[in-house]
C-alpha positions as CSV (number, residue, x, y, z in Angstrom):
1,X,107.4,25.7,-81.4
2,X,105.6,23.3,-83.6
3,X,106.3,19.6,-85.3
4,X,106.3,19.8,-88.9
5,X,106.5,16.9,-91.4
6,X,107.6,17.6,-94.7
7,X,106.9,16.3,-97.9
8,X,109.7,14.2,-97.2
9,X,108.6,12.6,-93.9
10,X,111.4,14.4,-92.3
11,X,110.7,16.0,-89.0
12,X,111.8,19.2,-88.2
13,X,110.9,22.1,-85.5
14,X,109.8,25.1,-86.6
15,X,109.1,28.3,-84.6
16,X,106.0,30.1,-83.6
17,X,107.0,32.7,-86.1
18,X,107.4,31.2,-89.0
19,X,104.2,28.9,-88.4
20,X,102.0,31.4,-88.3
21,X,103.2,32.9,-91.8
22,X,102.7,29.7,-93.5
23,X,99.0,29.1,-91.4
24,X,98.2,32.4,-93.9
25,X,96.9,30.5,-96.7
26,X,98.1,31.2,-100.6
27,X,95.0,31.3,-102.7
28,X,94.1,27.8,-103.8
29,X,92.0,29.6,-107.3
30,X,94.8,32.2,-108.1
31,X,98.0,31.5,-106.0
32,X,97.5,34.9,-104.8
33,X,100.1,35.7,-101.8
34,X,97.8,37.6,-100.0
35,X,94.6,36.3,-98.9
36,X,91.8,37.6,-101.4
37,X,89.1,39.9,-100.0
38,X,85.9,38.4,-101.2
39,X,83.3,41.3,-100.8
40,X,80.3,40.3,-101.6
41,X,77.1,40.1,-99.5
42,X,75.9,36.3,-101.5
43,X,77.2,33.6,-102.9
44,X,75.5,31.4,-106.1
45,X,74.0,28.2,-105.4
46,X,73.8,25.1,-107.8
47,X,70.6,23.9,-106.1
48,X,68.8,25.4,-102.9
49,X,71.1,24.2,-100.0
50,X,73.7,23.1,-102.6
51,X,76.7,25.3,-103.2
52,X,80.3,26.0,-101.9
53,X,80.4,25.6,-98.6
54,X,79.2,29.7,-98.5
55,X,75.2,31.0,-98.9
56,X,75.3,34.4,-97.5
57,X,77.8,36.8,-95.7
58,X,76.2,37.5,-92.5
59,X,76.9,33.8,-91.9
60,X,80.1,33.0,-93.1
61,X,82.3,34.4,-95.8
62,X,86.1,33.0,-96.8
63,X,88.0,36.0,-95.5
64,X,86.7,36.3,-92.6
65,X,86.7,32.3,-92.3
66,X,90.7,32.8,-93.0
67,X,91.2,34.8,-90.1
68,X,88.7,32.7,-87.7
69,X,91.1,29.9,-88.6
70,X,93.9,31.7,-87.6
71,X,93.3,32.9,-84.2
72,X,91.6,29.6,-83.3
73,X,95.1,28.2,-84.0
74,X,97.4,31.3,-82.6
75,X,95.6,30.6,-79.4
76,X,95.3,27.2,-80.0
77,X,91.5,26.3,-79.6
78,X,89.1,25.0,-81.9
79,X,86.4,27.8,-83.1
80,X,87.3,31.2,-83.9
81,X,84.6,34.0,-84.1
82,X,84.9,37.6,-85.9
83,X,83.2,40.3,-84.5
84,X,82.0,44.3,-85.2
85,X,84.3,45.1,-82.4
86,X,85.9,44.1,-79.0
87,X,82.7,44.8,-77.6
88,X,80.3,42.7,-79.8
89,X,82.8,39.8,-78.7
90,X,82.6,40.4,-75.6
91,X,78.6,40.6,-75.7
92,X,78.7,37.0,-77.8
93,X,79.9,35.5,-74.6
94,X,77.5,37.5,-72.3
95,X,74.5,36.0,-74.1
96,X,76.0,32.7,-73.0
97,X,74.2,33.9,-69.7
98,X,70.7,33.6,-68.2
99,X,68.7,35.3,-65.7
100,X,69.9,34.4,-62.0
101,X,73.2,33.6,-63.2
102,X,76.5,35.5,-61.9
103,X,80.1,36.7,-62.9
104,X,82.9,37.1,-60.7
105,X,84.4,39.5,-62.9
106,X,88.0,41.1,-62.3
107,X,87.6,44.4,-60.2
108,X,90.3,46.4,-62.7
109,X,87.9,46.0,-65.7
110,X,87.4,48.0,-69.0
111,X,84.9,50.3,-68.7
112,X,82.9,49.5,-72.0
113,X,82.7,45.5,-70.3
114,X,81.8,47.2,-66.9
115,X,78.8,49.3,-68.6
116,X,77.7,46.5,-70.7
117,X,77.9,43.9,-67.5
118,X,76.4,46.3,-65.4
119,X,73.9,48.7,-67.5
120,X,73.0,46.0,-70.0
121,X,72.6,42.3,-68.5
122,X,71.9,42.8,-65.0
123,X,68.7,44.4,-66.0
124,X,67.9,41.0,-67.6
125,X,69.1,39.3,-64.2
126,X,72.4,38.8,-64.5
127,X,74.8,39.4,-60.8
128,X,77.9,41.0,-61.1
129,X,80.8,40.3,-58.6
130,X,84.0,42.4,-58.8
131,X,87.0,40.6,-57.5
132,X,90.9,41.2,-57.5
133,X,91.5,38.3,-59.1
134,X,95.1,38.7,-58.3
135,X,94.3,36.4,-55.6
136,X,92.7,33.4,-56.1
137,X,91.6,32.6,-53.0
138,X,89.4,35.9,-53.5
139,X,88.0,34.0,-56.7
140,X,87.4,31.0,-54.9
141,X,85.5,32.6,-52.1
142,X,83.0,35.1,-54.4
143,X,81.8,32.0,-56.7
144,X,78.1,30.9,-55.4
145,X,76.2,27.9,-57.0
146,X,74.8,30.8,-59.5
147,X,78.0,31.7,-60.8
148,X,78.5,30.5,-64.0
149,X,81.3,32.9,-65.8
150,X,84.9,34.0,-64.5
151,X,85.8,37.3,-66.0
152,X,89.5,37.6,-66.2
153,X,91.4,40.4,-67.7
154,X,95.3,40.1,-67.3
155,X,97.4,42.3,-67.8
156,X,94.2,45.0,-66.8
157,X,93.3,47.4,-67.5
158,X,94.8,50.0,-67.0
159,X,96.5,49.5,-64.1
160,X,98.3,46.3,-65.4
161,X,97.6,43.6,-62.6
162,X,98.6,40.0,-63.6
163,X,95.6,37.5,-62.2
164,X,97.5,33.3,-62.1
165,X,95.2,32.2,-65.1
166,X,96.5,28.5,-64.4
167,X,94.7,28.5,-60.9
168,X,91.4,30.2,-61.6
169,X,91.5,27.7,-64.5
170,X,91.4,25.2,-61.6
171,X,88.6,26.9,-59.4
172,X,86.7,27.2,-62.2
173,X,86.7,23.8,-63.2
174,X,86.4,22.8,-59.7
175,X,83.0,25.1,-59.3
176,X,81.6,24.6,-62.9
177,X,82.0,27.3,-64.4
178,X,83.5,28.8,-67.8
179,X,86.6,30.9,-67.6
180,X,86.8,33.4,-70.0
181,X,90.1,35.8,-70.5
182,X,90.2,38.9,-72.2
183,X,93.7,38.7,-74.2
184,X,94.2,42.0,-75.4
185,X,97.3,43.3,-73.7
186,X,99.1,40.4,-74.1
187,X,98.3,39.1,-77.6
188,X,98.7,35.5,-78.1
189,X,102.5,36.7,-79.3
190,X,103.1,36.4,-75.2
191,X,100.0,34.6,-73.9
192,X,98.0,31.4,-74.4
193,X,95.0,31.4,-71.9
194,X,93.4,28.1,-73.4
195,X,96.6,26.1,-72.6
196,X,97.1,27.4,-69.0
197,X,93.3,26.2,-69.0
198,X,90.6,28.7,-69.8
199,X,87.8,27.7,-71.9
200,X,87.5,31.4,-74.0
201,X,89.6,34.0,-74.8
202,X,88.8,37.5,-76.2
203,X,90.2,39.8,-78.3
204,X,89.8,43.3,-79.2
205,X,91.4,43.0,-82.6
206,X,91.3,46.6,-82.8
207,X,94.8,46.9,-80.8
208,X,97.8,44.6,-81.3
209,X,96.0,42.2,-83.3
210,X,95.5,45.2,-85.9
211,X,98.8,46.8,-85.2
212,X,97.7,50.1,-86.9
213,X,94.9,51.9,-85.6
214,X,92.9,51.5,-88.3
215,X,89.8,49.3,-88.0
216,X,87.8,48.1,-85.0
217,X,87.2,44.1,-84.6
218,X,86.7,42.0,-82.2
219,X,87.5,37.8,-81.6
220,X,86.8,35.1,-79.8
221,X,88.0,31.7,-79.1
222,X,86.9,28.5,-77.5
223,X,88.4,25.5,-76.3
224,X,86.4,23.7,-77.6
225,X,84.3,23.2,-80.6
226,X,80.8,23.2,-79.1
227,X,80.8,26.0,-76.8
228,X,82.2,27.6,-80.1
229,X,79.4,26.2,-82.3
230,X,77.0,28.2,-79.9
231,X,79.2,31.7,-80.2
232,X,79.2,31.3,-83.5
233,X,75.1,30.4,-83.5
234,X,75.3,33.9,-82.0
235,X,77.0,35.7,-84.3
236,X,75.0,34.7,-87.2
237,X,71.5,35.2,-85.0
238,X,73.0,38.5,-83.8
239,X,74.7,39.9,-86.9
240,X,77.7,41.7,-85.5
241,X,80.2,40.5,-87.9
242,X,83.4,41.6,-89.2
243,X,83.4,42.9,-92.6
244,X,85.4,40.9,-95.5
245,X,87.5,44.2,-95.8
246,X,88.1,44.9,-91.8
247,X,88.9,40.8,-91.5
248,X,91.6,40.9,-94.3
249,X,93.2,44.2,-92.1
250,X,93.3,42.1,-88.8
251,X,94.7,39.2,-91.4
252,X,97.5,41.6,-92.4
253,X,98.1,42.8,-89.4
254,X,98.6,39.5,-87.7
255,X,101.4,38.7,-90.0
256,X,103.8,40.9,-88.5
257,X,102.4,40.1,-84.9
258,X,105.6,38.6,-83.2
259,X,107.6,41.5,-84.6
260,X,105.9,44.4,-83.3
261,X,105.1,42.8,-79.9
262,X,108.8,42.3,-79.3
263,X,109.5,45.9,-79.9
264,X,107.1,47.1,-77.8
265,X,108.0,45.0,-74.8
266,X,111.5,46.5,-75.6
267,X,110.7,49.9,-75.7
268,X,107.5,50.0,-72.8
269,X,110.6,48.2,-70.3
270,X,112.5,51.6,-70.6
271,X,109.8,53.8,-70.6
272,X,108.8,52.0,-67.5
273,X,112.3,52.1,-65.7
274,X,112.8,55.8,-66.7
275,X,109.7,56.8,-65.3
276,X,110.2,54.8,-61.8
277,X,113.5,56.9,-61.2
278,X,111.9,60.1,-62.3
279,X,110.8,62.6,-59.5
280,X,107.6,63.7,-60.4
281,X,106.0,60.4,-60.7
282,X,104.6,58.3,-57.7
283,X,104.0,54.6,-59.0
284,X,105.0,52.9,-62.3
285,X,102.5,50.1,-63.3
286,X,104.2,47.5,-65.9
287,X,104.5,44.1,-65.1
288,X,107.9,43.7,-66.9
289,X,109.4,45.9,-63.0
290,X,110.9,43.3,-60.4
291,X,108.7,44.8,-57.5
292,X,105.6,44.7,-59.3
293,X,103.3,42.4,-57.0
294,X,102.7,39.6,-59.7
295,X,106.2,40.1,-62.0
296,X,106.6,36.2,-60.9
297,X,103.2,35.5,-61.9
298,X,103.9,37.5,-65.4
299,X,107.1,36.1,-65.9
300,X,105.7,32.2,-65.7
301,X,102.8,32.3,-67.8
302,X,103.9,35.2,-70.3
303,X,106.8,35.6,-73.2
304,X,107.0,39.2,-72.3
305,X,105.4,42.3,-70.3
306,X,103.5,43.9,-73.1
307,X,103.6,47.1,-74.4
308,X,101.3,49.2,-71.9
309,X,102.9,51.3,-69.5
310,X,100.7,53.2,-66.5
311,X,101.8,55.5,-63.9
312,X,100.5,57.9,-61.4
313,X,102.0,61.2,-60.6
314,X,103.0,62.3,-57.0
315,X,100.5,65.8,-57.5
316,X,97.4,63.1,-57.2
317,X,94.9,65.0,-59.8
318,X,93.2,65.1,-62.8
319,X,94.7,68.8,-63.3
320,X,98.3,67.4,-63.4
321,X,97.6,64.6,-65.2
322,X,95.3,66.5,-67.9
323,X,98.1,69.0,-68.5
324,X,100.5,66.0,-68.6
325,X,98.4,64.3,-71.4
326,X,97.6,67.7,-73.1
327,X,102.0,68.3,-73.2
328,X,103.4,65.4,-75.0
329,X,104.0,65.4,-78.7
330,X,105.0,61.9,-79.3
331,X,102.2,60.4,-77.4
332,X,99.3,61.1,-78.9
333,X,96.2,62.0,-76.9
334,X,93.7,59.5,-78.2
335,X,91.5,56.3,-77.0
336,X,92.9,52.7,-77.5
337,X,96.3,51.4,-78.1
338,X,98.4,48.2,-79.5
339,X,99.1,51.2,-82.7
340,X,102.5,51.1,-84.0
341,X,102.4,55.4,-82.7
342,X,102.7,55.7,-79.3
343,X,99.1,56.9,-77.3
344,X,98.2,58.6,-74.4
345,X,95.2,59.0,-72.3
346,X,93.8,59.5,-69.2
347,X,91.5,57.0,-67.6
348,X,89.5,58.3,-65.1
349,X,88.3,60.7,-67.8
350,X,87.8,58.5,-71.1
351,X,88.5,54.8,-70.9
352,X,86.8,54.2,-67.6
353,X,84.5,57.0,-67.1
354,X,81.8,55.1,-66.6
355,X,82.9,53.5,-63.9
356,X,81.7,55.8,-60.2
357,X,84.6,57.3,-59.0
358,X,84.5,55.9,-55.7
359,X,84.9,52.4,-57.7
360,X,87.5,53.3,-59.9
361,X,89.3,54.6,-57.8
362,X,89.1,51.7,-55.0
363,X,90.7,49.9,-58.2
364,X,93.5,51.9,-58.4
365,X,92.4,54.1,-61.6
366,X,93.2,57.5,-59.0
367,X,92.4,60.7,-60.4
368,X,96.0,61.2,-62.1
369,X,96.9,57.7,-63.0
370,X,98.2,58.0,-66.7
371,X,98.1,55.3,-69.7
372,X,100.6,54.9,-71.9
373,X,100.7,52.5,-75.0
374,X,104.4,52.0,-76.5
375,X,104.2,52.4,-80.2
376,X,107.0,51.7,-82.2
377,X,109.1,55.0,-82.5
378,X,112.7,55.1,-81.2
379,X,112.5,54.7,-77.1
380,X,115.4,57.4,-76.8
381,X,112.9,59.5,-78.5
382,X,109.9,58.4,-76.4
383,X,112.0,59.2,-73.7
384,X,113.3,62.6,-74.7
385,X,109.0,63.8,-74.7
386,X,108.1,62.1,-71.7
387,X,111.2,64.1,-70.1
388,X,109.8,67.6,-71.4
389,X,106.2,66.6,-70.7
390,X,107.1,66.2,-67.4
391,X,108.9,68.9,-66.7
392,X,105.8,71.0,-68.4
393,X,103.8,69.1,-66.1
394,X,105.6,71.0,-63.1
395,X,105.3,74.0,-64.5
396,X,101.6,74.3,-65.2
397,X,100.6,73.1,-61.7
398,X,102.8,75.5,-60.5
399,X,101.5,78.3,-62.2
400,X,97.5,77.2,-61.9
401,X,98.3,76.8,-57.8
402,X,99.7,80.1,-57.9
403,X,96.6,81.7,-59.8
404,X,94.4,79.8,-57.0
405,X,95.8,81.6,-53.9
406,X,94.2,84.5,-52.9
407,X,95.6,87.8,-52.7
């Protein structure tokens, strides 16, 4: 909630919600509603050095200055940087980095930030430490004098572990070193790492920021402004910006934000207690379930349990699970999530392939752990396919076990 004075001087709360709308900016030139997407790669100048506050697009433009704006304030920092993608973002902070320094990074991590930690900057000298941060004793103990970045991802990915953002915050502090979270299953709609006291969050907009599966992006935000003023150095040196067009998406699909995060959580809350009573399936990952390890942990520093639901089955392989995936009609087989249809996949073959098996799975991605993300269709529905697909399920390992024993 936010304290609003009015042209009045009268004081008067108003809601998360309904600040965010009105943070969306009516067009000063036109009074255009909608923020105006100005596509253009350069901008006029009344004198060299002299002109509008804009020069040339790789280095700012006012649409994608709009939306900078507004997720510095939705996670309430001071800088916000647009991206290419989740990825670029997530590189920006990287180059933050020099040789001989280390991550503690969490041990459940995207694949794409695995590969680029691990096949990308540790060839220039960077250490890598996997941790389950779910423990921060575990945090404090891996950080050396060289570490100079805490890697925190919570919820994970995939398998949904909640890592106490307030106490690394603390280590981190203690040791010197920047905390950065990655923010993408949670959306600033549930989660605010900066005030539980991180100094950077990251987004990849391409999910619930977006909403609709229809652009890739990626964002960042600082605490403060001149760790931001160095990101955003970076992203002008670099060039991995967000186009005017792909900013004004992320823009639109941050207005209904709140709304579709709510249903979500809603909907992934049944498809999480349905599947824990169902036979054929071994563990339910969701942090929204009462004997999930850190549901206490979720619950404090969280509105809600997100929209990502994982589970493994009890026939432990990538056979059951790839006929599983390959059965559903709702869930559609596909990479990402945070889309208002409902996705599935399979990790150990696509999100986190690059991650060695023996790795992954010592992270709890096993060979049939399944990743669902909760769009926004009817939950009796969602229910109704993940009951047939099931069932299928059974019915194909069956048959292919049969086929396998020798006459």
């Amino acid at each position: 909630m936010y304290l609003v004075q009015t042209a009045a001087k009268k004081m008067f709360i108003m809601q998360a919600t309904t600040q965010l709308i009105h943070s969306i900016p009516v067009d000063p030139l036109t009074g255009a509603v909608s923020v105006p997407i100005y596509q253009t790669s350069t901008f006029v100048q009344e004198a060299p050095g002299v002109n509008k506050g804009y020069d040339y697009a790789r280095t700012n433009n006012p649409t994608r200055a709009t939306l900078e704006s507004l997720i510095a304030q939705l996670e309430g920092g001071q800088v916000g940087i647009a991206f290419s993608s989740g990825l670029a973002a997530i590189d920006a902070v990287a180059k933050l980095l020099r040789p001989g320094d280390e991550i503690v990074a969490v041990d459940d991590i995207y694949g794409g930030a695995y590969r680029l930690f691990t096949q990308v900057y540790q060839q220039f000298g960077v250490t890598i430490n996997f941790v389950d941060t779910t423990d921060p004793e575990k945090v404090f103990n891996a950080i050396t004098p060289n570490t100079k970045l805490i890697w925190l991802e919570t919820p994970t990915n995939p398998t949904l572990k909640i890592s106490d953002i307030e106490a690394i915050a603390q280590i981190a502090k203690a040791n010197h070193c920047l905390l950065c979270v990655d923010n993408t299953f949670a959306s600033p709609a549930l989660q605010q790492p900066l005030l539980l006291g991180a100094d950077i969050v990251v987004h990849s907009a391409t999910k619930y920021l977006g909403g609709h599966s229809d652009l890739i992006a990626g964002l960042v935000v600082t605490k403060e402004k001149e760790l931001g003023d160095k990101l955003k150095f970076y992203q002008n040196a670099c060039g991995a910006i967000l186009a005017p067009f792909d900013s004004w998406l992320v823009i639109r699909g941050i207005e209904t934000l709140h709304l579709r995060v709510q249903q979500h959580c809603r909907s992934a809350q049944e498809v999480a207690e349905f599947l824990q009573q169902h036979p054929a399936v071994d563990k339910v990952y969701y942090p929204g379930l009462k004997d999930h390890p850190n549901h206490a942990i979720a619950q404090k520093q969280s509105k809600g349990f997100g929209g990502i639901v994982s589970f493994t089955l009890k026939q432990d392989s990538a056979d059951a699970a790839t006929a599983f995936v390959t059965s559903t009609q709702l869930f559609k087989l596909a990479e990402s999530l945070g889309g208002i249809k409902s996705l599935v996949s399979h990790p150990a073959s696509m999100t986190h392939k690059t991650i060695p098996a023996e790795k992954r799975r010592a992270a709890g991605v096993t060979d049939s752990l399944i990743r669902l993300s909760i769009g926004l269709e009817d939950a009796g529905d969602l229910l109704q396919d993940l009951q047939q697909a099931l069932e299928k399920t059974k019915t194909i390992v069956k048959t292919t076990a049969s086929k396998a024993v020798p006459c």
